[in-house]
C-alpha positions as CSV (number, residue, x, y, z in Angstrom):
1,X,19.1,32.3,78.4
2,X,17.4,34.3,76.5
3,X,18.0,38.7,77.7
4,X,15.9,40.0,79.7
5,X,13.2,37.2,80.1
6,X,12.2,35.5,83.8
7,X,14.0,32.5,83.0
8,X,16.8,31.7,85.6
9,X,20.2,30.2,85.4
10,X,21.6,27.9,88.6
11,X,23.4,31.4,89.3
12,X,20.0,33.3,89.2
13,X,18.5,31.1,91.4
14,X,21.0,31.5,94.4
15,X,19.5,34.6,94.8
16,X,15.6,33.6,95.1
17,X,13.3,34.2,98.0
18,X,11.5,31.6,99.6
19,X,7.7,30.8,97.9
20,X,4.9,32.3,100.4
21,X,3.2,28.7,102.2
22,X,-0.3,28.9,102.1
23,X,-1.2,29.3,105.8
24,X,-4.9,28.5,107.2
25,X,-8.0,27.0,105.4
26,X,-8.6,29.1,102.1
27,X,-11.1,31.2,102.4
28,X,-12.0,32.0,99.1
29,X,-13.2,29.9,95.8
30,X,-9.6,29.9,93.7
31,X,-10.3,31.7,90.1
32,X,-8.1,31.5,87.1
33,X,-7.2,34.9,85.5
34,X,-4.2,34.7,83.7
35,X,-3.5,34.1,80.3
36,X,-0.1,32.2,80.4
37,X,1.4,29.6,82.0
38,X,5.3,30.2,82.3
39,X,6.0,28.7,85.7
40,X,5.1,28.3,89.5
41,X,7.2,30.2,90.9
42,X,5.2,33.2,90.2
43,X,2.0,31.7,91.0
44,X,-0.3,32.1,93.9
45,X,-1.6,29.1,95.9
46,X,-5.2,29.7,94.8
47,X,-3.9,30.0,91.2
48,X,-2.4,26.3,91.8
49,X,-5.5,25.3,93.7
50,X,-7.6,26.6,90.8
51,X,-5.6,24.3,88.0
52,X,-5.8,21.3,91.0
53,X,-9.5,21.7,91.2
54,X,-10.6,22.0,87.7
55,X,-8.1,19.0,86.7
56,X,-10.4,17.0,89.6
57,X,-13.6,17.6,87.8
58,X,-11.6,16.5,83.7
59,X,-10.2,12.8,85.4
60,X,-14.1,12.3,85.3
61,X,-13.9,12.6,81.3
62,X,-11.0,9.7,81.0
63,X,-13.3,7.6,82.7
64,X,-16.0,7.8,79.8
65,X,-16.2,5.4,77.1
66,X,-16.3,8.6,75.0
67,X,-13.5,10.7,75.9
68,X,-14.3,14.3,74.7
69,X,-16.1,17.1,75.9
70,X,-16.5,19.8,73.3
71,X,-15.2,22.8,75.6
72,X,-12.4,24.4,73.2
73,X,-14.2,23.6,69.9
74,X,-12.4,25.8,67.3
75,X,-9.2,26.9,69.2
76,X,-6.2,25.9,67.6
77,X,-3.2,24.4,70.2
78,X,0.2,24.5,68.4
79,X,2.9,22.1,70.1
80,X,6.4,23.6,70.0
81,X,8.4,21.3,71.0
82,X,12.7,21.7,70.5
83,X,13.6,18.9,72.5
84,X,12.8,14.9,73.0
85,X,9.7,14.2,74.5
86,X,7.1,11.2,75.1
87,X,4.9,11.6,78.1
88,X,4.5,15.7,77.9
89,X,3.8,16.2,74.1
90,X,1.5,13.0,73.5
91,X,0.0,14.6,76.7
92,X,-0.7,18.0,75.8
93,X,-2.4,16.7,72.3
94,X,-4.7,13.7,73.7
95,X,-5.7,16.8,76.4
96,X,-6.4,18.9,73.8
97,X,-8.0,16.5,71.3
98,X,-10.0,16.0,74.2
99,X,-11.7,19.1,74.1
100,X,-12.0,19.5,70.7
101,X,-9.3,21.5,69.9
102,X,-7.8,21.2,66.6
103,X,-3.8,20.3,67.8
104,X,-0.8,20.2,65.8
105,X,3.2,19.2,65.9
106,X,5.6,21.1,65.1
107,X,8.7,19.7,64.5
108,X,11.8,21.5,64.7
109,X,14.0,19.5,62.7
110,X,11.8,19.8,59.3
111,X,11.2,23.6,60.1
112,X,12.6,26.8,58.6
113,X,14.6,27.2,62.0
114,X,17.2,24.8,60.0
115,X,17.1,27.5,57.6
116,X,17.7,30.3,60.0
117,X,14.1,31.1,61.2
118,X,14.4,32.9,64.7
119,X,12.1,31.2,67.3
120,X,10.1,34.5,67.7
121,X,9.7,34.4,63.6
122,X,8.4,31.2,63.7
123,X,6.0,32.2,66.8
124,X,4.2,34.2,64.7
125,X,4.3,32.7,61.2
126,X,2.2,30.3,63.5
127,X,-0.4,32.6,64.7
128,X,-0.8,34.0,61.5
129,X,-1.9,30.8,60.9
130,X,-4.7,31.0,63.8
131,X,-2.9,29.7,66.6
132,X,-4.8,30.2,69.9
133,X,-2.6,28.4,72.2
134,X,1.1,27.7,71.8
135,X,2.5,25.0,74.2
136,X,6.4,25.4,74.0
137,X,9.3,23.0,75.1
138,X,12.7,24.6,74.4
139,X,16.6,24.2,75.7
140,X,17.0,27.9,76.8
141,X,15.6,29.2,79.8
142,X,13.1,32.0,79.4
143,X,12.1,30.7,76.3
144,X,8.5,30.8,77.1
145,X,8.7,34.0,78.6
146,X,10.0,35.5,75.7
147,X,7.2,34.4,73.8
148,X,4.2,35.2,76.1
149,X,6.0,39.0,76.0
150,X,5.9,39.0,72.0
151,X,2.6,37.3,71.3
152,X,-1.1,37.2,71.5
153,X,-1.0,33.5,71.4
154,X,-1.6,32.2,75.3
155,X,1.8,30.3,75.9
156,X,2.0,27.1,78.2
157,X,5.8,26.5,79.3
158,X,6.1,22.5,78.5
159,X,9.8,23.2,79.8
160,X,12.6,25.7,79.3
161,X,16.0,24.2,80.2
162,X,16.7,23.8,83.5
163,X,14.7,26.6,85.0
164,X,11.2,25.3,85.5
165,X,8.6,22.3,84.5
166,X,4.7,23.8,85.4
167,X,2.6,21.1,84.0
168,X,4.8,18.1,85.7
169,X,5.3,19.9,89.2
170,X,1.4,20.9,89.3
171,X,0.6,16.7,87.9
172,X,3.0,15.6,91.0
173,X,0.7,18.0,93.6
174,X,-2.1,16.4,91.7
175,X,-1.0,13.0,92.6
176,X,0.0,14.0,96.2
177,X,-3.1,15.4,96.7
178,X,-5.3,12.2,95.6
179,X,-3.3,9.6,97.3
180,X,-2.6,11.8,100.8
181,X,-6.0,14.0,101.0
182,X,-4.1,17.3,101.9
183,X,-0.6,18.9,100.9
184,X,-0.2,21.0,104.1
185,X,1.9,19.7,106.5
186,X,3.6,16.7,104.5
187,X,7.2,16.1,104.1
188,X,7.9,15.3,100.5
189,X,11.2,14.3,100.0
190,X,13.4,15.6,96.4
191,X,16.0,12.6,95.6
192,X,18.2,13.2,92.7
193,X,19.8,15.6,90.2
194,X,18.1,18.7,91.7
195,X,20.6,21.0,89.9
196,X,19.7,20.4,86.9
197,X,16.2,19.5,87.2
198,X,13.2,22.2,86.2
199,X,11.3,19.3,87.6
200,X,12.6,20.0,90.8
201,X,12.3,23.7,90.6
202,X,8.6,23.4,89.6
203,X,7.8,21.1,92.6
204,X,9.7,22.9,94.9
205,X,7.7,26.3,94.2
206,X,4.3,24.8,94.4
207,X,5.1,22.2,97.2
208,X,5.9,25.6,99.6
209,X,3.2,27.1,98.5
210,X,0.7,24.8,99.7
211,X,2.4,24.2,102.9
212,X,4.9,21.8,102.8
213,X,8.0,20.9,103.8
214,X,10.2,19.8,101.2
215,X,13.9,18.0,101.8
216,X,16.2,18.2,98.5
217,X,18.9,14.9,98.8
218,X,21.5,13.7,96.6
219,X,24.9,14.1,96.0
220,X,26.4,17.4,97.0
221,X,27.5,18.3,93.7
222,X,24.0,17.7,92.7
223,X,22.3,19.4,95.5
224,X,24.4,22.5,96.7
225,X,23.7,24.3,99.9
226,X,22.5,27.3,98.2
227,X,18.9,25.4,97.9
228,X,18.1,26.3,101.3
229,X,17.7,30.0,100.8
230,X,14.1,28.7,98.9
231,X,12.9,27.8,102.0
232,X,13.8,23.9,102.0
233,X,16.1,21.6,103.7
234,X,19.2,20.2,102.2
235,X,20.2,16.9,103.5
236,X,23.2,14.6,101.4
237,X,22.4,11.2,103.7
238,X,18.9,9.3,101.8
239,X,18.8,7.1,105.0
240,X,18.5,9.5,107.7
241,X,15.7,11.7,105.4
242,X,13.6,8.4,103.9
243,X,12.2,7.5,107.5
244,X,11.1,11.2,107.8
245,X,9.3,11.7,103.7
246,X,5.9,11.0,103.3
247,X,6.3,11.0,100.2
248,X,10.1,10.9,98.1
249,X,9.9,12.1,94.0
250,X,12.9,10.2,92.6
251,X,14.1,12.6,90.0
252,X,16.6,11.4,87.2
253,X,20.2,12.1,86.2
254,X,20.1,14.9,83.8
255,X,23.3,13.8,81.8
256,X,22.4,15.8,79.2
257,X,22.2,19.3,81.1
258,X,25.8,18.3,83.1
259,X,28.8,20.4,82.0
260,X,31.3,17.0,83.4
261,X,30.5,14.1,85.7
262,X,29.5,15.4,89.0
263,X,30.1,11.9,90.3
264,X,32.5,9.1,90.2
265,X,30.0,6.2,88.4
266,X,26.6,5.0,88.1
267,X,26.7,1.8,90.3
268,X,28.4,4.6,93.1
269,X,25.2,7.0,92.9
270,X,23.1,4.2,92.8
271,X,24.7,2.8,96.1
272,X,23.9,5.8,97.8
273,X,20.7,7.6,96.4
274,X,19.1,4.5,94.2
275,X,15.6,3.9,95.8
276,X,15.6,-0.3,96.7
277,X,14.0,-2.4,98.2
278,X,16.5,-2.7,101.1
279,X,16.0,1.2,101.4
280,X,12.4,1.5,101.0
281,X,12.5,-1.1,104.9
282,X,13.6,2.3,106.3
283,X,10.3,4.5,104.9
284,X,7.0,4.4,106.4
285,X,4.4,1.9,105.8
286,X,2.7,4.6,103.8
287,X,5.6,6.2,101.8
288,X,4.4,7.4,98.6
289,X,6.7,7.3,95.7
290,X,6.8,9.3,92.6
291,X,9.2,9.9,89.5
292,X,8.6,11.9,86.8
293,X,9.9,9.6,84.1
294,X,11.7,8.4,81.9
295,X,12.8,6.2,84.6
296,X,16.5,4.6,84.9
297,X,15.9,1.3,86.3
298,X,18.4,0.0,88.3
299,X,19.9,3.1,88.8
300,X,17.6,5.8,90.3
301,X,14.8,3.1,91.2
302,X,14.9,-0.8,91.6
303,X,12.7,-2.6,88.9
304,X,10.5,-3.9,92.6
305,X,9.9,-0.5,94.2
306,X,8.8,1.3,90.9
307,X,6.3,-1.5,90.2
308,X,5.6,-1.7,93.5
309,X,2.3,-1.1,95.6
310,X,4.1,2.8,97.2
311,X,4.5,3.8,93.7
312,X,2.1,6.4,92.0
313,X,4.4,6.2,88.8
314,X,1.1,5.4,86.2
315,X,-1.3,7.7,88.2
316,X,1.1,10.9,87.5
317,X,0.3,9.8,83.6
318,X,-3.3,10.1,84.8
319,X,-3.3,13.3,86.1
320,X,-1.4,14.6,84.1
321,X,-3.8,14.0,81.4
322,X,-6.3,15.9,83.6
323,X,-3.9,18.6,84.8
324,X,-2.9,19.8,81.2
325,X,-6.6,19.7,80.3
326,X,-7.2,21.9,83.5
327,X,-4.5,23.8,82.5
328,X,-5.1,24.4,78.7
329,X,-9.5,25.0,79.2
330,X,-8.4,27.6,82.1
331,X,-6.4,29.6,80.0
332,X,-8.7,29.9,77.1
333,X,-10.9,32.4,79.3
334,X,-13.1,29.3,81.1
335,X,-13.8,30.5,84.4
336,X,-13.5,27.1,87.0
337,X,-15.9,27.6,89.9
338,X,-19.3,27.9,88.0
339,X,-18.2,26.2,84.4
340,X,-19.8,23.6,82.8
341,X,-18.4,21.1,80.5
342,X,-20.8,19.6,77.8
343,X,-20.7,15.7,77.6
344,X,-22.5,15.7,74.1
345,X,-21.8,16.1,70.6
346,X,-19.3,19.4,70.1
347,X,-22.7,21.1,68.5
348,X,-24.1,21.0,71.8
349,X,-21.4,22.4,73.6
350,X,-24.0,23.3,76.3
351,X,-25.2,20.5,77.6
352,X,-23.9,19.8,81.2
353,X,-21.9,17.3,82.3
354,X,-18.8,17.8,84.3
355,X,-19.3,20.4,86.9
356,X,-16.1,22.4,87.9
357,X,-17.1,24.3,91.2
């Protein structure tokens, strides 16, 4: 981790307050005014509410037979990404692209970083180079932080080791949200590697936030009691919490973030925590299953539930699309409740199409 920064070890975390619910309607329109986004945790729910409702009004856009809207024409997005990733970096530039921002990849193995570069060098070799917007995936927590300290760059945290996933946990709400038609008083159900998961962390923070309850299960070496001081319940039996979930977000074995095996085999976790068909008999009619991907099938989640009709798997691509849009136009200085989107060419960035009030 890097000193000093907000990012936050396992050991950290055991000392964390619970996230404020949001309690009673809301009362005012939620208005986006900061410049970064690092994680939830330090989020309000009307800042959430503000990224949910603006990503409502960009699905509209992937609808179009011309997917673009010309709302950050001459930004430059920078992707920084220092570890593997499909969904989240092909993401972040098709949601850029979309609004005409000019978007590049950086790739860390072809950088000066093998010669020695520092990641705050290279930060800023980069916006010499006119970048407005740096969207940063890196191993060490607080990596992000460190960067939105030490630059004028707006940084969005694409993940920073184990601490904390923004864009994914504010996609799952999304998704929630669409399919359920509230987030206050559901139980939504954490299955998996929640140790090791910013995933987890991410979902956790907002889910409080907007009321509610949230169960973390899995194996107790994967799920220590310590969770609880967040607010949550921890419960190490999936069939006595499945009957109670609206909705369960089957998170996946972080081997590569585990110090030694935390349990004795795959086929043995599977047994106990895999999501199946025999399982999903105990859930209600109406569970609603998530999984943030990549996907182990036949280990977390049998082949039949993931394609199955109680899985939102493909729609959490969707909105995610829509939420890192949201997410990227907000914290470029658009204001959400009386913005409008142009639907023409990007040299009439004027004309009206998408309202996001």
């Amino acid at each position: 981790m890097f000193p000093g920064t907000l990012g936050k070890t396992a050991d950290a975390l055991r000392g964390s307050s619970p996230s404020p619910p949001l309690t009673g309607e809301r009362r005012e329109t939620p208005v986006w005014t900061r410049k970064h986004l690092l994680s939830l945790e330090e989020l309000g729910a009307n800042d959430i509410l503000a990224i949910l409702d603006t990503a409502e009004s960009f699905l509209e856009v992937g609808q179009r037979s011309r997917k673009k809207v010309p709302a950050l024409v001459g930004k430059v997005v920078f992707n920084l990404f220092f570890e593997n990733s499909t969904r989240t970096r092909t993401s972040f530039s098709i949601a850029a692209k979309r609004l005409s921002a000019d978007v590049q990849d950086f790739n860390a193995s072809v950088s000066s970083l093998s010669k020695g570069e520092s990641l705050l060098d290279t930060a800023w070799n980069l916006e010499a180079m006119g970048a407005d917007v740096l969207v940063v995936r890196h191993p060490t927590p607080g990596a992000a932080h460190l960067l939105a300290r030490s630059c004028q760059a707006s940084i969005i945290n694409a993940g920073d080791g184990a601490h904390e996933h923004p864009t994914q946990g504010l996609l799952d709400l999304m998704t929630i949200r669409k399919a359920k038609g509230r987030l206050e008083g559901l139980t939504v159900g954490l299955l998996g590697d929640i140790l090791h998961s910013r995933v987890a962390r991410s979902n956790l923070h907002g889910l409080l936030k907007l009321g509610a309850k949230v169960i973390l299960c899995g194996p107790p070496s994967l799920v220590p009691r310590w969770f609880e001081r967040f607010g949550c319940e921890v419960d190490h039996h999936l069939d006595r919490v499945l009957p109670r979930c609206d909705v369960i977000n089957v998170l996946r074995i972080q081997f590569e973030r585990q110090q030694r095996g935390l349990f004795p085999s795959l086929a043995e976790y599977s047994h106990f925590y895999g999501m199946t068909s025999r399982r999903l008999a105990l859930a209600k009619p109406d569970l609603l299953i998530l999984a943030p991907g990549p996907i182990n099938r036949g280990v977390e989640l049998e082949s039949q539930v993931a394609d199955g009709p109680q899985s939102a798997i493909l729609d959490q691509v969707a909105h995610g699309l829509a939420v890192r849009m949201a997410v990227l136009y907000l914290i470029s200085g658009k204001t959400a409740p009386a913005a409008q989107v142009g639907g023409g060419s990007p040299s009439s960035p004027d004309a009206p199409a998408v309202s996001l009030g």
